[in-house]
C-alpha positions as CSV (number, residue, x, y, z in Angstrom):
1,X,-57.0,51.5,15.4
2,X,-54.1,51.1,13.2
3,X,-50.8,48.5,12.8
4,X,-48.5,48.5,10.8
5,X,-45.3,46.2,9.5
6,X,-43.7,44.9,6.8
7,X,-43.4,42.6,4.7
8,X,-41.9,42.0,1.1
9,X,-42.1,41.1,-2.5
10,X,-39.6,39.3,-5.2
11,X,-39.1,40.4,-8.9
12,X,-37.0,38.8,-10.5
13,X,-34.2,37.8,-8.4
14,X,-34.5,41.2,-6.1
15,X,-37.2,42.4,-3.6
16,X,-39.1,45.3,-2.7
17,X,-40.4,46.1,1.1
18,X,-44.2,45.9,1.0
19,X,-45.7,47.9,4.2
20,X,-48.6,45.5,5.4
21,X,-51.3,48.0,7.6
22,X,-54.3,46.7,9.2
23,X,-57.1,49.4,10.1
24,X,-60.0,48.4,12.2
25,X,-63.1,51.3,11.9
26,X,-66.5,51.6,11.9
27,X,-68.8,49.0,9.8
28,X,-69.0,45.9,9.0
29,X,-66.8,43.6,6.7
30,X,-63.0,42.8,5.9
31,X,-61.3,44.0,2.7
32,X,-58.0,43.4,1.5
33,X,-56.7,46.1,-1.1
34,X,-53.5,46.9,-3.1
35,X,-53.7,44.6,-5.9
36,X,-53.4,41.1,-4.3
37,X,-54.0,37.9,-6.0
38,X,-55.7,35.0,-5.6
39,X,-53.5,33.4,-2.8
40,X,-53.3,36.6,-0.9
41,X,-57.1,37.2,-0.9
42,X,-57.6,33.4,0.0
43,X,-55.5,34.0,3.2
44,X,-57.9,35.4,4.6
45,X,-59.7,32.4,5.4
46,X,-56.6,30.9,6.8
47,X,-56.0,33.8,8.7
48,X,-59.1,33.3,10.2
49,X,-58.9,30.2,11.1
50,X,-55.2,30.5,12.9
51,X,-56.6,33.1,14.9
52,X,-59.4,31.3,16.6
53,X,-57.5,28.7,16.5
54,X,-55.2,29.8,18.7
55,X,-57.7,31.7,21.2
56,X,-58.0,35.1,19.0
57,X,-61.0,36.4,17.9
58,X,-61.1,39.2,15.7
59,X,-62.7,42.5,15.6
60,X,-66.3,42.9,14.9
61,X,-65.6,46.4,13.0
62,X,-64.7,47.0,9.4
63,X,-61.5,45.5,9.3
64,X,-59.4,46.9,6.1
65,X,-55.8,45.3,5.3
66,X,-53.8,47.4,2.6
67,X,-50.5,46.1,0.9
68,X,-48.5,49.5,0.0
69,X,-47.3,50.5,-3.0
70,X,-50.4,49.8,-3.9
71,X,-49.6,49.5,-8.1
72,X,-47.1,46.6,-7.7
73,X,-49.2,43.0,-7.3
74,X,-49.0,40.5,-4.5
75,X,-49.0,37.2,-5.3
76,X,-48.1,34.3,-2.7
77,X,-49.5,33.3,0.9
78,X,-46.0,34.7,2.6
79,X,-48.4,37.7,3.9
80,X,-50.5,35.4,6.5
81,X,-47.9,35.7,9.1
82,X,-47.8,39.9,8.6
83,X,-51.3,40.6,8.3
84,X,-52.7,38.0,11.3
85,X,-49.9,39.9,13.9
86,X,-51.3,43.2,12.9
87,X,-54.9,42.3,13.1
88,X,-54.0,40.8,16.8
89,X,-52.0,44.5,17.7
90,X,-55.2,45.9,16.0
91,X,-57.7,43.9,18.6
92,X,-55.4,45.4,21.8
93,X,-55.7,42.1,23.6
94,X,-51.9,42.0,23.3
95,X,-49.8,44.4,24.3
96,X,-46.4,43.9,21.8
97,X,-43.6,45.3,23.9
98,X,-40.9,44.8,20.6
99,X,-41.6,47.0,17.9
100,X,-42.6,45.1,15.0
101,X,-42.5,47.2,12.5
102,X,-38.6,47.4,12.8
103,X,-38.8,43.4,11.3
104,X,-39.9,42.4,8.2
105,X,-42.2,39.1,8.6
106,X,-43.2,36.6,6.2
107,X,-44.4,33.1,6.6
108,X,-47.4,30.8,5.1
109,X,-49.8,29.8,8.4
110,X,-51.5,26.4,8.0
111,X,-54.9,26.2,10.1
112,X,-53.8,25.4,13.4
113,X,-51.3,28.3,13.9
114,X,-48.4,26.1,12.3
115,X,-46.0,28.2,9.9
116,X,-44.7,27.0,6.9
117,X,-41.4,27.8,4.5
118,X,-41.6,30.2,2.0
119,X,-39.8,31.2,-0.9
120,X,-37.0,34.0,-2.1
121,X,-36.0,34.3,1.2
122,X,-32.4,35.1,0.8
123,X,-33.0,38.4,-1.8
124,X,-36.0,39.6,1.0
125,X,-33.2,39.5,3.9
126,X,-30.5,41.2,1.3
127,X,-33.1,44.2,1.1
128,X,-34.5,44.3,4.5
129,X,-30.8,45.0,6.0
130,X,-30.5,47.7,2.7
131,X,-33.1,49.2,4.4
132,X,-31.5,49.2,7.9
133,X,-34.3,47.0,9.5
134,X,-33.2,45.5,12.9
135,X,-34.9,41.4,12.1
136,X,-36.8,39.2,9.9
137,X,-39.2,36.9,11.4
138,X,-39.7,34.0,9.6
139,X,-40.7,29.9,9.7
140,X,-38.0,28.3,11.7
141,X,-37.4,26.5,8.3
142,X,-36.7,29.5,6.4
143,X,-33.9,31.1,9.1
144,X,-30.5,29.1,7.7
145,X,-31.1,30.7,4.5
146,X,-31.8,34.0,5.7
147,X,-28.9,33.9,8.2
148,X,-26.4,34.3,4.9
149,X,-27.1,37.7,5.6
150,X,-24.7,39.5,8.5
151,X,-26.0,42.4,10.8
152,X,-29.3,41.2,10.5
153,X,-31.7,39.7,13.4
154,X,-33.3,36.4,11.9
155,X,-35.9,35.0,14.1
156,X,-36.9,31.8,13.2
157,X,-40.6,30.8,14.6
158,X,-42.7,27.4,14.0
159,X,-46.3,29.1,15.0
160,X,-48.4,32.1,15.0
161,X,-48.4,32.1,19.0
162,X,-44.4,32.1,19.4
163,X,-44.2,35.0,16.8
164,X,-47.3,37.1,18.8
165,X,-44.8,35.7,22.4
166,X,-41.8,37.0,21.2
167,X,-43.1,40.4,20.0
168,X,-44.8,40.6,23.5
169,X,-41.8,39.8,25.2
170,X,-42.7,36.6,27.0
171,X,-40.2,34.8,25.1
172,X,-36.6,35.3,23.6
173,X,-35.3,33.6,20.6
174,X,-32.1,33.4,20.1
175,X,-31.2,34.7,16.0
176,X,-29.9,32.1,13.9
177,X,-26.1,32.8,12.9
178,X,-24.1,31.3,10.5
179,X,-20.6,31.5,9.9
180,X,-21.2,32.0,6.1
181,X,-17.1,32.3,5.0
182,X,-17.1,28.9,6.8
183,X,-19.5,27.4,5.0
184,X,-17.9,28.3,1.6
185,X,-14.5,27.7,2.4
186,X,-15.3,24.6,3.5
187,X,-17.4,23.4,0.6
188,X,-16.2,25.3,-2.5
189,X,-14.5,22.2,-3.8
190,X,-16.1,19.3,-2.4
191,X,-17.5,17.4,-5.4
192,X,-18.9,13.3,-5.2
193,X,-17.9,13.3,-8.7
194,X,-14.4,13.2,-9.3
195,X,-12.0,13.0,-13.0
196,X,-9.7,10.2,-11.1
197,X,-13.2,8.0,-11.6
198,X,-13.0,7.7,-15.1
199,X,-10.3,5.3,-16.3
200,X,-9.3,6.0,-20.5
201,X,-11.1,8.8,-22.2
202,X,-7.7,11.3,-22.4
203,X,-8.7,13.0,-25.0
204,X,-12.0,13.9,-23.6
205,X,-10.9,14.9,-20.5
206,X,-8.5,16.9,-22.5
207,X,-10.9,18.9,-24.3
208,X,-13.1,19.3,-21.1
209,X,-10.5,21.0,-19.7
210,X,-10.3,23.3,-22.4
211,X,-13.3,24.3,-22.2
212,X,-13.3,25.1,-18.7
213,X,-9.8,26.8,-18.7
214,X,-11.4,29.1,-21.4
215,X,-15.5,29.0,-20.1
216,X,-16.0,27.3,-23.7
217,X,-19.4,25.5,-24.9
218,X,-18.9,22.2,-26.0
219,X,-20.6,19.3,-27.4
220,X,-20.0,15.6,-27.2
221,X,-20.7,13.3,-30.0
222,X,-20.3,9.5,-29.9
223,X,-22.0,5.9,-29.4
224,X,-24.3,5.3,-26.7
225,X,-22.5,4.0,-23.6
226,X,-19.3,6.0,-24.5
227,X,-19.4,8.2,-21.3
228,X,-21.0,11.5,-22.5
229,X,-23.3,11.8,-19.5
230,X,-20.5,10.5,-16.9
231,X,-17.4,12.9,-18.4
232,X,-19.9,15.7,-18.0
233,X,-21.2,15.6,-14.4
234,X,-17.3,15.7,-13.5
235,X,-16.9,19.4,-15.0
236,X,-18.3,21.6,-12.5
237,X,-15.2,20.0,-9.8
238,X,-12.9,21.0,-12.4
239,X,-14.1,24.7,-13.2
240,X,-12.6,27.7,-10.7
241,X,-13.7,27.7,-7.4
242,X,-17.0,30.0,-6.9
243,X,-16.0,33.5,-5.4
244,X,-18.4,34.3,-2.7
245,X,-19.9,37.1,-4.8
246,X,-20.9,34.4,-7.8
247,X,-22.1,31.8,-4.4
248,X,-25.0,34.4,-3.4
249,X,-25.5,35.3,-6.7
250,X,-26.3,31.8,-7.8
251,X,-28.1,31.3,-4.1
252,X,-30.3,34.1,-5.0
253,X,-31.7,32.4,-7.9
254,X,-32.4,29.1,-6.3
255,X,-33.9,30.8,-3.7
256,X,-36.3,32.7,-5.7
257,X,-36.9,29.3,-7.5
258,X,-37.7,27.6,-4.4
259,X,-34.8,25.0,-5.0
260,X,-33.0,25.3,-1.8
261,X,-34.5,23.2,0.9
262,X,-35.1,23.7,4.5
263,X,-31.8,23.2,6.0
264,X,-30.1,24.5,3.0
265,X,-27.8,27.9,3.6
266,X,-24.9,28.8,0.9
267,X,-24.6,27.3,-2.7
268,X,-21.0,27.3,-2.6
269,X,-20.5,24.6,-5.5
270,X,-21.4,25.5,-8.9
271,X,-24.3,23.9,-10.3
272,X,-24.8,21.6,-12.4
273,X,-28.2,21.3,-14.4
274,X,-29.5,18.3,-16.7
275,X,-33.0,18.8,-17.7
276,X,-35.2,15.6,-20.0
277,X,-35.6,16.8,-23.4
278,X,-39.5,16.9,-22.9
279,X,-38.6,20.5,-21.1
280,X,-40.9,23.4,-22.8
281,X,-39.1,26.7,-24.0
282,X,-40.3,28.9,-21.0
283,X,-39.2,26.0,-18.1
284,X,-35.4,26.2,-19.8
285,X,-35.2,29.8,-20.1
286,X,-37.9,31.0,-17.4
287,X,-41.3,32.5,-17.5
288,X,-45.0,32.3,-16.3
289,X,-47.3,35.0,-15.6
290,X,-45.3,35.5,-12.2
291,X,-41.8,35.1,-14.0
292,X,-39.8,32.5,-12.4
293,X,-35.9,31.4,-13.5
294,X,-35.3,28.7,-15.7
295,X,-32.9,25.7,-16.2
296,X,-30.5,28.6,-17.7
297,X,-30.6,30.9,-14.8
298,X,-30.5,27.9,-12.5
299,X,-27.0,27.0,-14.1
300,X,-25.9,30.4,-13.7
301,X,-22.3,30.1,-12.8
302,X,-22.1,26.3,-13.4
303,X,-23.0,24.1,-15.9
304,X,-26.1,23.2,-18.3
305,X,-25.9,19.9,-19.6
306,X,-28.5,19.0,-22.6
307,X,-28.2,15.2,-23.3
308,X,-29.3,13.9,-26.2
309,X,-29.3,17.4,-27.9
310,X,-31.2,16.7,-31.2
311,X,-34.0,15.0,-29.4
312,X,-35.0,18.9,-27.7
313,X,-37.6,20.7,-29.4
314,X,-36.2,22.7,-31.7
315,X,-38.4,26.0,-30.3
316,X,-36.6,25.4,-27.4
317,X,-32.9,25.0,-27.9
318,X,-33.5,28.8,-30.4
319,X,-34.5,30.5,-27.9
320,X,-31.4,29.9,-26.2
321,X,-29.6,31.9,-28.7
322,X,-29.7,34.9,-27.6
323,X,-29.1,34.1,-23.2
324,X,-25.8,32.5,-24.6
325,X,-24.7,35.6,-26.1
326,X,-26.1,37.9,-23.6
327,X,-25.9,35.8,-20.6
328,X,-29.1,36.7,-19.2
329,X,-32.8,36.8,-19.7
330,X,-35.2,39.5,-20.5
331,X,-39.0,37.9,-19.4
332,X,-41.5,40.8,-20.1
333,X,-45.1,41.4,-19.1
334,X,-47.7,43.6,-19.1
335,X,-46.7,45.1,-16.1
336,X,-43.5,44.8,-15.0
337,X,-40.0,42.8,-17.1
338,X,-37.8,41.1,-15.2
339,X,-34.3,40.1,-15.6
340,X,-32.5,37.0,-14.7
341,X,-29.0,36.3,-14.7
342,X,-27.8,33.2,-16.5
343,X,-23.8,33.3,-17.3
344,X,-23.5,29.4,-17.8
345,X,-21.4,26.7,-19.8
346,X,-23.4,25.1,-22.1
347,X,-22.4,21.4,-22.5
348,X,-24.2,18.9,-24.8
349,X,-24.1,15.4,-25.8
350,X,-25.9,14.4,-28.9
351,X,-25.2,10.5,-31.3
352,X,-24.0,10.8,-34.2
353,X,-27.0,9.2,-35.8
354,X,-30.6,7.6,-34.7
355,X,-29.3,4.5,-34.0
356,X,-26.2,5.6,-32.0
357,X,-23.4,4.0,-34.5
358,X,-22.2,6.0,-37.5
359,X,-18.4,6.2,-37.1
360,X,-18.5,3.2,-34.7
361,X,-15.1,1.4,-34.7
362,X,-16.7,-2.1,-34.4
363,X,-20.2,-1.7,-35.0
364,X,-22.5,-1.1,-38.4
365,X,-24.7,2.2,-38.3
366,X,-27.8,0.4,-39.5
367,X,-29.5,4.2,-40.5
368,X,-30.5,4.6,-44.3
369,X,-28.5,6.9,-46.5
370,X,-29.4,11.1,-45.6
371,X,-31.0,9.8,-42.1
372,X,-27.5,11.1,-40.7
373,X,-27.2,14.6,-41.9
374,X,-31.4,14.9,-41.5
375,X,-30.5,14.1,-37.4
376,X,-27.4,16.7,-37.6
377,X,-29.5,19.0,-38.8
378,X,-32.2,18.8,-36.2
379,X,-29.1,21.3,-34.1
380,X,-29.6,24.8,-36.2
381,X,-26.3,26.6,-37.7
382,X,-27.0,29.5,-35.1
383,X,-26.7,27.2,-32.0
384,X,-24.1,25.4,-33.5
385,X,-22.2,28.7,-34.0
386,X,-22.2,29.3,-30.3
387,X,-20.6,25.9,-29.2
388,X,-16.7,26.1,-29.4
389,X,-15.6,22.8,-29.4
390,X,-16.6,19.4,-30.7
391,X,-15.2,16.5,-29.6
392,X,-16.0,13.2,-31.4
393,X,-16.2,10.7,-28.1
394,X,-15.1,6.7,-28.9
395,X,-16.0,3.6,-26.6
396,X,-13.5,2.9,-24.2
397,X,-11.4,-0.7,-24.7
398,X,-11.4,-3.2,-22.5
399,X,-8.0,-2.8,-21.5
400,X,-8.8,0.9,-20.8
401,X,-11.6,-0.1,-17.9
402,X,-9.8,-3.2,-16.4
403,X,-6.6,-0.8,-16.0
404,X,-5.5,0.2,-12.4
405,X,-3.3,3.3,-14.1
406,X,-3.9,6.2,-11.5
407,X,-6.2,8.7,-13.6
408,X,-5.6,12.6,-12.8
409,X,-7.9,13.6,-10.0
410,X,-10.2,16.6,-10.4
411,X,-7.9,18.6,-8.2
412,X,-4.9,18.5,-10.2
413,X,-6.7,19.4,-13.7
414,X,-8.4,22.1,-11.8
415,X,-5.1,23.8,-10.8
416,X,-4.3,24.1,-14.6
417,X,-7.6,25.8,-15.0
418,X,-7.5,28.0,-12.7
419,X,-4.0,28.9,-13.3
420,X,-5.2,29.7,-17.0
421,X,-8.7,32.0,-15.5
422,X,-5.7,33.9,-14.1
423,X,-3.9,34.9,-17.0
424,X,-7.3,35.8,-18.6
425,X,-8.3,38.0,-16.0
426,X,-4.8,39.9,-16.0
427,X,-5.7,39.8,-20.3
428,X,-9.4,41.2,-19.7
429,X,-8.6,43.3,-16.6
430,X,-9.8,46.6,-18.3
431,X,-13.2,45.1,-19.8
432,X,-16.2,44.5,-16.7
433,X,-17.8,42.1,-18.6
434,X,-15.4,40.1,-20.2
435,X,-13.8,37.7,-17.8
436,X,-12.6,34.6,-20.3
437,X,-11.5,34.0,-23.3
438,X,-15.2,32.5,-24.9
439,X,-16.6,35.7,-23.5
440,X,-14.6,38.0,-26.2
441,X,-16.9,39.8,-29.1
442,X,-15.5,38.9,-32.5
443,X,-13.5,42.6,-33.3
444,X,-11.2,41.5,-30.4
445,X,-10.2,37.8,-31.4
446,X,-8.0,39.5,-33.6
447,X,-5.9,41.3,-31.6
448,X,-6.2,39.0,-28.5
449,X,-5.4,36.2,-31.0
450,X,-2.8,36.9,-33.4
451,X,-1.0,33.6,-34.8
452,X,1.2,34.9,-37.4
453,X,2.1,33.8,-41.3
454,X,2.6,30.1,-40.2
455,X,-0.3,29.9,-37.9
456,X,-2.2,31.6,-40.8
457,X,-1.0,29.2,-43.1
458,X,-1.7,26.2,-41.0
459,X,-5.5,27.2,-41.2
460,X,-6.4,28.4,-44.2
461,X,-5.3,24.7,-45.3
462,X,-7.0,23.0,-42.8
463,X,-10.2,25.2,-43.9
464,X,-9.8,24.4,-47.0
465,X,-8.7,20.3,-46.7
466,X,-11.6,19.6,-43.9
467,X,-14.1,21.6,-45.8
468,X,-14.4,23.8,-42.5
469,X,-17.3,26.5,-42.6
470,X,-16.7,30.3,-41.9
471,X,-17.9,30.4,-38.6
472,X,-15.6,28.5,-37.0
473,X,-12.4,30.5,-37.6
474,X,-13.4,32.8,-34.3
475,X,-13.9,29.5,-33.0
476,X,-10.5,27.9,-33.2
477,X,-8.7,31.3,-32.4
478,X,-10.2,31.1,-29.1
479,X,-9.7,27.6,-28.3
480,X,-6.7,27.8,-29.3
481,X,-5.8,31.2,-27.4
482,X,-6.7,28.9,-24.6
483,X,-4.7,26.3,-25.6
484,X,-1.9,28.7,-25.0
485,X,-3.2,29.8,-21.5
486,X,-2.8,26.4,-20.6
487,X,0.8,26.0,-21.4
488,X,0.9,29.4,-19.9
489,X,2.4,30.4,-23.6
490,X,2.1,34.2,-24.2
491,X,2.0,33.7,-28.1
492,X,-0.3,31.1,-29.7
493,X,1.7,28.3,-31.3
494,X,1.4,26.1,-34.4
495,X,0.7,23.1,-31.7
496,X,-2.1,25.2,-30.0
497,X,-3.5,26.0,-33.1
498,X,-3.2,22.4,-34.5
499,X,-4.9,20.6,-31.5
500,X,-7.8,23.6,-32.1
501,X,-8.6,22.4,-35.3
502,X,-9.4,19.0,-34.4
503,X,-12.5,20.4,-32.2
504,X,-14.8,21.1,-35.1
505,X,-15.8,18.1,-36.3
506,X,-19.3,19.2,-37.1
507,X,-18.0,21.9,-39.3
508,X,-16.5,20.1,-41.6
509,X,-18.0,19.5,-45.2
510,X,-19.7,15.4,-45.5
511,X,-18.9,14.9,-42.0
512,X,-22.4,12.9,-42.2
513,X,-21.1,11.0,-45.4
C-alpha cells in the first residue's frame, strides 16, 4: 500500500515542496531514504511512539518512507507529523475522507501525540499556495504566522489524533484568518521608543535624521553616559514606514530564524538589532552547515546597532565589508549556496578612547600618549569608508535634562524623512536597485551631486584645513545631497555642504592628538 503527501523544505529564506510517501510491502524492517539527517532519521522513534500512543499500531511489513527529490537533504523533525499520517492511511484502519495530499503538513510530535511549533513557516505557506495547494496543516502554534498568506486553508492542530479526525472527517476546524493589511496598518508606526524622550542632544538628533532621510551609516563617538545607546534605539520610529512588500520580506527571515514566536504574525516595524561584541563572524553575518541568517539579515530593512564598535573582533566587523556594499549574503556549501537578504543601516557607537574621556569638556582622558589612535585604529580604513557620517556626541548639561522644553516627537522628524525618501525615489526612479541617496555607486555622485565653483571651493579648503582623507569626498557629497532633500532644495547649497563637512570627524588628520 501506498500514501502520499507533502511536506516542505527551507533554503535560505525560500522553500521547496518535499513529497513524503510511505510504502508498506513485503519483509521485514522500516527504512527512511532520500538523504535525511540525523533529526529526521531519529523521528522515527518518535513516530513510533505517537502512534501507539494514541492507539495505532503499525504495520508488521517492510515499511519504507521516501522524501522526494531525493538529492536535496532533510534536516529538522518538521516531517513527524507527514510521515506518521501516511503510515496510519498506509495501515487502512482509517478511512481519510479529505484528500491529504492536497495540504502540505509539517509539525514536530512529542511522545504522547502532542505537536509542537516549527520553523520557516511563513516562506513554506508562500510556496505551498505557488503551487496551488488547497491547506497547510500545521501546530496550532504555527497557524498566525502562516495565515499572512491569503487563499490559503491553514489548519492549525495541537495532536496527532485531531490532524488523523479532521482528515477523516469527524471533525472541522475552522482555518485561521488574519486580516494582514490590518495588522500592518495598524502597527507600521507604533514604536515604545520615541525622539520627544530625549531632552538636549539637537545636534544628534540632527545628524540621525540625516542619516535616515538619506539610508546613511553612521557612527557615534563620545563619553560614556552621553546617550549613544538611547539616541540609537529611537531611529527605527523615525525611518519610512515599512511597505508591506519590505514587512514579509523581513518576516520571512525571522521566520526562517525561528525569531517570531507563537502568537506572532506580521513584522510590520522595522527591526532593530544590537548584538554583544562577543558575537562570532558567522552569528553576525549567518552560516552553519545548515545556513541560517545572521544579525545582518535579521536587520534587513531596519537597523544594526554595534555598540562599543572597537571592542568587536576585528574578523568580524571585515567580513561585513562586502554585505554593506552588496546588501546581501552569499553563504556557500558543498552542496547547495544560499542567499540572504540584508539591506540594513548600519549604526555604531564607539569612545573616543579606553577610558571613555579624550575630548571630554570637564573630564581628563587618563590614557597614555598613542593609546588613542592604537583604539581608532582597532575600526579598519575599509569599514570606516562605508560609514557616512560621524558625529562627535557631548554629555548633556544639567540644564538640558531638568528642562521641560517640548522635544520633537518621532512623528514630526519622520514626516521630514519621508518627505526626503520621496524626492529620492522620483531621483532614482529609473535605477531597481538604487532607492536612496547612500545607495548611489561612486560614477553617479557626480552628476547626482554637482555643487558648483563655490561649493568646490568650500571643500577643497576644508580638505585641505581639517586634513580630510580622500575617501570621504563621495562621503560628504551625499550627505550633503541629503542635506538638500531635506530642505526639499533641488541644488546643493554652500549651507548643505558646510553642515556635511562637520560629519567626518574621524577623517581628519591628528584627530587622536
Amino acid at each position: 500500500m501506498l500514501s502520499t503527501t507533502f511536506g516542505a523544505a527551507v533554503y535560505g529564506v525560500n522553500a521547496a515542496l518535499i513529497t513524503v510517501e510511505v510504502s508498506v510491502i513485503k519483509g521485514i524492517g522500516l527504512n527512511v531514504v532520500g538523504l535525511p539527517d540525523v533529526a529526521v532519521k531519529e523521528s522515527l522513534q518518535r513516530i513510533d511512539a505517537a502512534l501507539k500512543n494514541g492507539g495505532y499500531e503499525q504495520s508488521r511489513y517492510k515499511t519504507i518512507i521516501n522524501l522526494a527529490p531525493a538529492d536535496i537533504r532533510k534536516e529538522g523533525s518538521s516531517y513527524d507529523l507527514p510521515i506518521a499520517l501516511c503510515l496510519i492511511a498506509c495501515s487502512g484502519k482509517v478511512e481519510f475522507e479529505r484528500n491529504f495530499s492536497d495540504y502540505v503538513i509539517l509539525g514536530e510530535l512529542s511522545l504522547d501525540g502532542k505537536l509542537r511549533p516549527i520553523k520557516g513557516v511563513l516562506p513554506i505557506a508562500i510556496e505551498a499556495r505557488a503551487n496551488k495547494l488547497k491547506g497547510f496543516i500545521l501546530p496550532k502554534e504555527n497557524a498566525s504566522e502562516a495565515s499572512i498568506v491569503n487563499n490559503l486553508e491553514v489548519i492549525g492542530v495541537e495532536t496527532l489524533q485531531e490532524a488523523v479526525d479532521f482528515l477523516a472527517g469527524t471533525i472541522d476546524i475552522k482555518p485561521t484568518v488574519t486580516d494582514t493589511r490590518d495588522i500592518f496598518y495598524h502597527t507600521i508606526t507604533e514604536y515604545e521608543a520615541d525622539f520627544s524622550h530625549v531632552q538636549g542632544q539637537e545636534n544628534i538628533k540632527r545628524a540621525l535624521e540625516i542619516a535616515a532621510a538619506g539610508g546613511h551609516n553612521a557612527i557615534m563617538i563620545g563619553p560614556p553616559g552621553a546617550g549613544k545607546t538611547m539616541l540609537a534605539k529611537r531611529l527605527p520610529s523615525i525611518l519610512p514606514p515599512m511597505t508591506l512588500i519590505e514587512a514579509l520580506e523581513t518576516t520571512k527571515i525571522h521566520s526562517v530564524a525561528g525569531k517570531l514566536g507563537t502568537s506572532a504574525t506580521l513584522i510590520a516595524r522595522r527591526p532593530f538589532r544590537n548584538p554583544h561584541h562577543t558575537i562570532s563572524d558567522a552569528a553576525l553575518v549567518g552560516g552553519g552547515s545548515f545556513p541560517q541568517p545572521g544579525e545582518i539579515s535579521l536587520a534587513h530593512n531596519g537597523v544594526l546597532f554595534l555598540d562599543e564598535l572597537p571592542e568587536f573582533k576585528r574578523t568580524v566587523l571585515e567580513v561585513m565589508r562586502q554585505p554593506l556594499e552588496e546588501r546581501k549574503v552569499v553563504i556557500s556549501r558543498t552542496r547547495l549556496a544560499v542567499e540572504f537578504p540584508s539591506s540594513f543601516m548600519l549604526i555604531a557607537s564607539m569612545n573616543p578612547c579606553p577610558c571613555g574621556y579624550y575630548n571630554h569638556p570637564d573630564r581628563e582622558c587618563t590614557c597614555p600618549p598613542g593609546t588613542v589612535e592604537k583604539y581608532l585604529n582597532k575600526i579598519s580604513g575599509p569599514l570606516l569608508d562605508r560609514i557616512d557620517l560621524h558625529v562627535e556626541v557631548t554629555p548633556v548639561s544639567f540644564d538640558q535634562i531638568s528642562s521641560n522644553r517640548k522635544s520633537e516627537t518621532s512623528a514630526e522628524i519622520r514626516e521630514r524623512v519621508v518627505k526626503a525618501r520621496e524626492r529620492q525615489i522620483e531621483r532614482f526612479k529609473d535605477f531597481e536597485e538604487i532607492h536612496s541617496n547612500a545607495m548611489m555607486p561612486a560614477e553617479m555622485v557626480k552628476h547626482v551631486c554637482e555643487i558648483g565653483d563655490p561649493g568646490r571651493t568650500l571643500l577643497k579648503k576644508a580638505m585641505e584645513r581639517l586634513g580630510l582623507s580622500a575617501r570621504a569626498y563621495d562621503r560628504i557629497l551625499k550627505v550633503s545631497r541629503t542635506i538638500a532633500d531635506l530642505a526639499a532644495s533641488e541644488e546643493i547649497r554652500i549651507e548643505h555642504l558646510a553642515e556635511a563637512i562637520q560629519y567626518r570627524s574621524l577623517d581628519r588628520e591628528n584627530w587622536a592628538g
